[in-house]
C-alpha positions as CSV (number, residue, x, y, z in Angstrom):
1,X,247.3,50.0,-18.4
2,X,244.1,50.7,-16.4
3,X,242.8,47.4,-15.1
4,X,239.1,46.7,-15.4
5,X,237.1,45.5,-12.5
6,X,236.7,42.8,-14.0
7,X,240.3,41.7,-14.4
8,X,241.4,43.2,-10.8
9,X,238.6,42.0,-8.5
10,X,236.9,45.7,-8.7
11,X,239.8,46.9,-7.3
12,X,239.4,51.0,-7.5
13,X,242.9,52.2,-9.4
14,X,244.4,55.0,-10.1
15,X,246.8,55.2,-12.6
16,X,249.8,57.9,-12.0
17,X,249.3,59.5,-15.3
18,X,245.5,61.0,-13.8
19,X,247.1,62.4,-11.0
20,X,249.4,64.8,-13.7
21,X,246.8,65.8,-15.8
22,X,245.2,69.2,-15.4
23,X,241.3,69.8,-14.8
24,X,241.1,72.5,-17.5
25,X,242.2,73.4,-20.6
26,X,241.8,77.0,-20.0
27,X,243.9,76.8,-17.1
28,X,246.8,74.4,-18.1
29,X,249.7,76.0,-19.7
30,X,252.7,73.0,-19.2
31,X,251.7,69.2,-18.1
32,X,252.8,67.6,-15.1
33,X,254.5,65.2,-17.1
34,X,256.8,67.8,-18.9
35,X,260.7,67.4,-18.4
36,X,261.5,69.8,-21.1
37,X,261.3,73.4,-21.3
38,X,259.1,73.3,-24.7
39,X,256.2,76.0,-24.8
40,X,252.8,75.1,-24.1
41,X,250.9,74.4,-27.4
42,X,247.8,75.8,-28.0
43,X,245.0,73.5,-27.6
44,X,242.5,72.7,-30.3
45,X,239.2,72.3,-29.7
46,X,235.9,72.0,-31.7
47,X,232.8,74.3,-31.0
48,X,230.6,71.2,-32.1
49,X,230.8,67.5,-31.5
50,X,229.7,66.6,-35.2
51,X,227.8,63.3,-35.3
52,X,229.5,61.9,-38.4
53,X,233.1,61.0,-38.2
54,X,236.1,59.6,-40.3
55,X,238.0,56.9,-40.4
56,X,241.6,56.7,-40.3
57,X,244.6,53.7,-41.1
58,X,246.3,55.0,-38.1
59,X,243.9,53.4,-35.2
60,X,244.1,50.0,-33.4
61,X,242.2,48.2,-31.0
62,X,243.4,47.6,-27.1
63,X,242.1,44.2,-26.8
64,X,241.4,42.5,-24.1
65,X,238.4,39.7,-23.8
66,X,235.5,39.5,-21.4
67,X,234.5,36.3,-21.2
68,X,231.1,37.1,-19.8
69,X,230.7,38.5,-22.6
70,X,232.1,36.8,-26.1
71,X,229.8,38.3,-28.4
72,X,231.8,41.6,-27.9
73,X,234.6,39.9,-29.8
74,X,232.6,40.4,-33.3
75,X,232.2,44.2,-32.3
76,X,235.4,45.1,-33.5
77,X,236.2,43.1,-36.8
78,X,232.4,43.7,-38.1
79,X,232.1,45.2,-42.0
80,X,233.2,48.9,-42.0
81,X,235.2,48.8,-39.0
82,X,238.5,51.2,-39.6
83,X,240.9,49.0,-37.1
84,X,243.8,47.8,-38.9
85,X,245.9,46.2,-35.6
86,X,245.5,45.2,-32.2
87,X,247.8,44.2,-29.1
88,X,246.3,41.8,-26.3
89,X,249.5,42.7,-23.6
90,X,250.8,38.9,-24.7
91,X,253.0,37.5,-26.9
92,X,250.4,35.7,-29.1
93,X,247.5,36.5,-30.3
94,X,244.3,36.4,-29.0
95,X,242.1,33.3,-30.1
96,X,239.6,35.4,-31.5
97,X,241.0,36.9,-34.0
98,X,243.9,34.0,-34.7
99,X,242.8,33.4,-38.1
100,X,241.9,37.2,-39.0
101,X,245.1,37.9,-40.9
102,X,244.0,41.4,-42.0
103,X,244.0,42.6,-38.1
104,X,247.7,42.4,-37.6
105,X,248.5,41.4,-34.3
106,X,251.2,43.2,-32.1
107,X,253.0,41.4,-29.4
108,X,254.0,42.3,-25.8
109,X,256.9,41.9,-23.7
110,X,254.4,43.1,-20.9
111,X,256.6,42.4,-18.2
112,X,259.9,40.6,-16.2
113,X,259.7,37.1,-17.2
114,X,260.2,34.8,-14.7
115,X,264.1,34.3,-14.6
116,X,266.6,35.4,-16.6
117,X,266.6,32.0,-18.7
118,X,263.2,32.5,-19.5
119,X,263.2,32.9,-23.1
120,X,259.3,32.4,-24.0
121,X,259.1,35.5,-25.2
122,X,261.4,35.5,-28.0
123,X,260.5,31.7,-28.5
124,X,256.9,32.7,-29.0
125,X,257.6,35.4,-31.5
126,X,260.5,33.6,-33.5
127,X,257.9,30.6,-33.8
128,X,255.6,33.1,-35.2
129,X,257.3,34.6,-37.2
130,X,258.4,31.3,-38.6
131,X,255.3,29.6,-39.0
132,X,254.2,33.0,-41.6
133,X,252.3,35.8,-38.8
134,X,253.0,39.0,-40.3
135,X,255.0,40.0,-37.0
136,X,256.4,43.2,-38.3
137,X,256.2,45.2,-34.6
138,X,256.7,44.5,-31.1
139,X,256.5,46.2,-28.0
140,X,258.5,46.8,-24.5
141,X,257.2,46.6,-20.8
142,X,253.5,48.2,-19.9
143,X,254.0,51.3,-17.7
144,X,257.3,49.6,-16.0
145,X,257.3,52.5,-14.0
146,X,254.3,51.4,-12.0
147,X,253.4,49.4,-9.4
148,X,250.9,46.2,-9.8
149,X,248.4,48.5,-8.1
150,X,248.0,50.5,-10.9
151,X,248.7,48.2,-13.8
152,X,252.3,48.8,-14.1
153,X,254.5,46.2,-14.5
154,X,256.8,48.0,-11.5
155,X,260.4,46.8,-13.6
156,X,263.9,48.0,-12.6
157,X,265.8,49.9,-15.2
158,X,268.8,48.0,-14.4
159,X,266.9,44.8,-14.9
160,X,264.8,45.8,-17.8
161,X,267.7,46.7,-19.7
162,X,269.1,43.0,-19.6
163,X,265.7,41.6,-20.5
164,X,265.0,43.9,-23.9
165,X,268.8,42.8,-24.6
166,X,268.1,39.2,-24.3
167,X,264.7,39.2,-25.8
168,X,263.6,42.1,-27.7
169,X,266.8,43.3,-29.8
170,X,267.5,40.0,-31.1
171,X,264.5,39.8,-33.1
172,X,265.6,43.1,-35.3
173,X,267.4,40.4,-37.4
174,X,264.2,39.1,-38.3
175,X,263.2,42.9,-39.4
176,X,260.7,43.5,-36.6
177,X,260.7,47.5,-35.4
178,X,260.8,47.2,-31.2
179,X,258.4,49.8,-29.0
180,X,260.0,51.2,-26.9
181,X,259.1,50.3,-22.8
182,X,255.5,51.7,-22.4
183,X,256.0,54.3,-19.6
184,X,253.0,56.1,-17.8
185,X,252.3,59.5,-18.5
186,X,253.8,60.7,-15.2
187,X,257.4,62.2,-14.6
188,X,258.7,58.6,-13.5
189,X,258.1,58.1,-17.3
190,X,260.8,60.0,-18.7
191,X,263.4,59.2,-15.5
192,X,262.5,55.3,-15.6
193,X,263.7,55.7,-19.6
194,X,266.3,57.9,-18.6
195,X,267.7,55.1,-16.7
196,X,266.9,52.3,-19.1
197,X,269.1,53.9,-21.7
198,X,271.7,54.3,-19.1
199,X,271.6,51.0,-17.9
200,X,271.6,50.0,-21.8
201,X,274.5,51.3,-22.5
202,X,274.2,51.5,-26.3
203,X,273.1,48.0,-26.2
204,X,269.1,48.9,-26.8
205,X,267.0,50.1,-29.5
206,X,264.0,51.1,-29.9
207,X,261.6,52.2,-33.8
208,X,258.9,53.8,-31.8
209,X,257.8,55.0,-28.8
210,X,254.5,53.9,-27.1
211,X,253.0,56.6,-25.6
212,X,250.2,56.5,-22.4
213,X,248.0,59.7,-21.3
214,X,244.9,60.0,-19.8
215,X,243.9,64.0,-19.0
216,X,242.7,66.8,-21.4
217,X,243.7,68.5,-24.8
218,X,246.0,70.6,-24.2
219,X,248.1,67.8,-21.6
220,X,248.2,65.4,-24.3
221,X,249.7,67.7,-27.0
222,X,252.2,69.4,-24.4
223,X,253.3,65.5,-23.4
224,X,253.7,64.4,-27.3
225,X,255.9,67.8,-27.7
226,X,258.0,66.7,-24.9
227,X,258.4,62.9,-25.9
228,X,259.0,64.2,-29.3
229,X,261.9,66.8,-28.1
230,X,263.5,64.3,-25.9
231,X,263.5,61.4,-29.2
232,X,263.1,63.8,-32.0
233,X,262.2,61.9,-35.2
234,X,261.4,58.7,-33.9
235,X,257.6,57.6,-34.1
236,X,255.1,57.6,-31.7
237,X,252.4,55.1,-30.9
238,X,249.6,57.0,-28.5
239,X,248.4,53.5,-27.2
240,X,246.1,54.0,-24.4
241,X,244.5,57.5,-24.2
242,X,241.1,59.1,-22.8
243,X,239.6,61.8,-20.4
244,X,239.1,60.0,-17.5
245,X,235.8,60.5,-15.4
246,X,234.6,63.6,-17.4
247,X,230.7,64.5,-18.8
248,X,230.1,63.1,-21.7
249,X,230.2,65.9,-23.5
250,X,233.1,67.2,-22.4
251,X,234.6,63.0,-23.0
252,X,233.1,62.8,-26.9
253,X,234.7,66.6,-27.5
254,X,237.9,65.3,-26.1
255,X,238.0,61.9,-28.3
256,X,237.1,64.3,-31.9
257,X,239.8,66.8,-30.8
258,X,242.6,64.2,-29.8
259,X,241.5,61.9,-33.0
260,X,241.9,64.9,-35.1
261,X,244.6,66.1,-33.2
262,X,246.4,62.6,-33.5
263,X,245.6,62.3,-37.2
264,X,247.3,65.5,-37.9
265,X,250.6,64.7,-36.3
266,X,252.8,63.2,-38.5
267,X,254.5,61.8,-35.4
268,X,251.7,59.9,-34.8
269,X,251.7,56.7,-37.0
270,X,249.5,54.7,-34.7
271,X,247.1,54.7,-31.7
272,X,244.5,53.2,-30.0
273,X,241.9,54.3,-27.7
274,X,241.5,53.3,-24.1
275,X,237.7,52.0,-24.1
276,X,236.9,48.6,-26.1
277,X,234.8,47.4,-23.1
278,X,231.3,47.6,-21.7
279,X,230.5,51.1,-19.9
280,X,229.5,49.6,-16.5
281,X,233.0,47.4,-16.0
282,X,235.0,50.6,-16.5
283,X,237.1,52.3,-13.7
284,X,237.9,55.5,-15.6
285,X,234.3,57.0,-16.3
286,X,231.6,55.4,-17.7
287,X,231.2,58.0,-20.7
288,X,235.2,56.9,-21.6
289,X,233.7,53.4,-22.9
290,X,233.1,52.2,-26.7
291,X,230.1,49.8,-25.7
292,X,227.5,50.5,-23.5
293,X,226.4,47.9,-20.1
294,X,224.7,45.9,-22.5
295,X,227.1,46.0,-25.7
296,X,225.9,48.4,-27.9
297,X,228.1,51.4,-29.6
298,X,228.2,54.2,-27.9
299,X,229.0,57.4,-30.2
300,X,232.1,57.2,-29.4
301,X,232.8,53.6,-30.0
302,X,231.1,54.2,-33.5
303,X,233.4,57.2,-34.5
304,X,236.0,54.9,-33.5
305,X,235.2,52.0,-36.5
306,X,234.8,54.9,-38.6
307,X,230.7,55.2,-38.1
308,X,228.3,57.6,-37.2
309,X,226.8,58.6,-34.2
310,X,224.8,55.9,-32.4
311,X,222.6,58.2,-29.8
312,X,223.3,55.2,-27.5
313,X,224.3,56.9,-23.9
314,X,226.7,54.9,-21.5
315,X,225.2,53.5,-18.3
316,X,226.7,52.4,-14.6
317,X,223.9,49.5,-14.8
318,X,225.1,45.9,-14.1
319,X,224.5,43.6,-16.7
320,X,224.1,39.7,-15.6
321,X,225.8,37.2,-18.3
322,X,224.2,34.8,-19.6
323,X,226.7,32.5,-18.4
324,X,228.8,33.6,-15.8
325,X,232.4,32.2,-16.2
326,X,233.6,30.8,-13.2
327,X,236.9,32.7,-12.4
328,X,234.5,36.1,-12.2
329,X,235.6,37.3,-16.0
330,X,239.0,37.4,-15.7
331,X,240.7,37.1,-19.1
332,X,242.0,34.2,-19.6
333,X,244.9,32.9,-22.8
334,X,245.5,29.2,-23.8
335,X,249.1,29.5,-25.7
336,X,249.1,28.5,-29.4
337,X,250.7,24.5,-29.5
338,X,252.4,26.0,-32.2
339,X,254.5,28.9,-30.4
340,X,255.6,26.8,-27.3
341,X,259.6,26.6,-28.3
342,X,261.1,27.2,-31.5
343,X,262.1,23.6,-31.7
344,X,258.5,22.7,-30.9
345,X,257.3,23.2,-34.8
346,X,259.7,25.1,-37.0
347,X,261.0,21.3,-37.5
348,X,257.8,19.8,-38.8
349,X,256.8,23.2,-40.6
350,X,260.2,23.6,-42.7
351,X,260.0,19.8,-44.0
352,X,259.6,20.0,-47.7
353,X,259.7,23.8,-48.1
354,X,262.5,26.2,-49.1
355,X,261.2,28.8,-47.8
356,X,260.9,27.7,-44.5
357,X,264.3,26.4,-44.1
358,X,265.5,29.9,-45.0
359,X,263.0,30.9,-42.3
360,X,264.9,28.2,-39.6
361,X,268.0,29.2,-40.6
362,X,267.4,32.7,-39.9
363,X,266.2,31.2,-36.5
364,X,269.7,29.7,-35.8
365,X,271.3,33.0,-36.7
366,X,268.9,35.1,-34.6
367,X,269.6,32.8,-31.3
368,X,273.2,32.4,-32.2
């Protein structure tokens, strides 16, 4: 995850997976990243960035509020807009969109809870799931393999591994696929899994594999060979991407050609673009953002619904808020009353109703 200034005090980051992408796709023949001895794939690219675009099933929405800004909120759910999920790093969903039931809402084991017996987690998902959200995925620690510094969750293997078995493979008996741990795009990626499974020891599984990358073409498709090599036929989820700090013509070229790129892939069943936020509180380029400083689409951020070309060109000017939220527009998340404990309303809920007796009962068998 690459934290906003806006959630990190303006902190400057630098994310390891930038440091192991190539500056050109002319020059690049094998990224950084790769641990395999696959062959460079030949990189697609466009001679035209066409102002008209598609939409696609496949894209979802990195979400996370501004709350200098609200009004942003209504960007992403207006008519015509192509998202069809979203993940918030938490374990409920965001307040904004509670009600939405067509935006399906994935949760996040983002990262070590606080002790062992700490069980919100499962507790919050279980109650969801009891209480009818269509929970049908989850996913495993954000970049694990990094430090605080650079929005990692900085997770030891060894300790990981006890976590997802406490938390995260239980709720398979409810039918939820797990994602696996989120991993930067750096060689630490694919050791720190290495040494997850290890530690494992058969005792962890995982239905997909979120995927982070933020470099050119050519890096992305070499990195999505190698994941694919080292866990053939299991699916990938590309959940944060983007061409950090680029032109913007060379940015919007790379957004067609990964989309398309990404589309194509039948690996691919998911992905969501690193940029839902306002071009001036962005730390990896300014042309990388969906909105520009004062919340309009950008081109890009258009394409993304499923829309046309805007002409509206990102800008490094400071917008004031209207109101200025006192914590400096950190992002903040009230939990649902309703997703405290399991014992807190499956009790209530289930009175009266076969079907949600069935759904407790599954509840004891899950924690059993």
């Amino acid at each position: 995850m690459r934290i906003h200034k806006w959630l990190r005090g303006g902190l400057p980051t630098l994310c390891l997976m930038s440091l192991v992408s190539a500056a050109s796709n002319s020059t690049q023949t094998t990224p950084a990243t790769s641990t395999t001895s696959t062959t460079a794939t030949t990189a697609t690219s466009s001679t035209d960035i066409t102002s008209a675009f598609y939409s696609s099933p496949k894209r979802g929405l990195i979400f996370i509020p501004n709350a200098n800004f609200p009004d942003d909120n209504a960007v992403w759910v207006q008519n015509g807009s192509d998202l069809t999920w979203y993940y918030n790093y938490k374990a409920y969903p965001s307040t904004e969109y509670a009600e939405d039931t067509a935006f399906q809402f994935v949760p996040m084991l983002w990262g070590a809870p606080s002790s062992f017996n700490d069980t919100t987690f499962i507790d919050n998902v279980t109650a969801q799931i009891v209480h009818g959200s269509n929970i049908t995925h989850v996913m495993g620690f954000n970049e694990p393999d990094g430090t605080s510094a650079t929005g990692g969750s900085d997770i030891a293997p060894s300790d990981a591994a006890l976590y997802w078995i406490k938390q995260m493979e239980p709720l398979r008996k409810l039918g939820v696929l797990l994602g696996a741990p989120a991993v930067t795009g750096a060689l630490s990626g694919f050791q720190w899994l290495a040494n997850f499974t290890d530690a494992c020891d058969g005792g962890c599984t995982f239905d997909f594999i979120p995927i982070h990358w933020y470099g050119n073409l050519l890096g992305l498709q070499n990195h999505l060979a190698d994941v694919a090599a080292a866990y053939p036929g299991v699916d990938q989820w590309i959940t944060e991407f983007a061409l950090d700090d680029a032109a913007l013509n060379t940015t919007q070229e790379f957004f067609q050609d990964a989309v398309r790129f990404l589309d194509e892939n039948d690996n691919v069943t998911n992905y969501s673009y690193f940029g839902s936020f306002r071009s001036f509180t962005s730390n990896v380029g300014i042309n990388v953002a969906m909105l520009d400083s004062w919340g309009n689409l950008t081109d890009i951020g258009s394409w993304y619904l499923g829309g046309n070309a805007t002409g509206i060109i990102p800008t490094n000017t400071s917008v004031t808020p209207a109101v200025v939220v006192p914590t400096g527009g950190t992002a903040t998340y009230t939990l649902p009353p309703l997703a405290t404990k399991v014992s807190a309303g499956p009790r209530q809920w289930a009175a009266g109703r076969e079907a949600g007796l069935a759904a407790l009962v599954a509840v004891v068998f899950l924690l059993l």
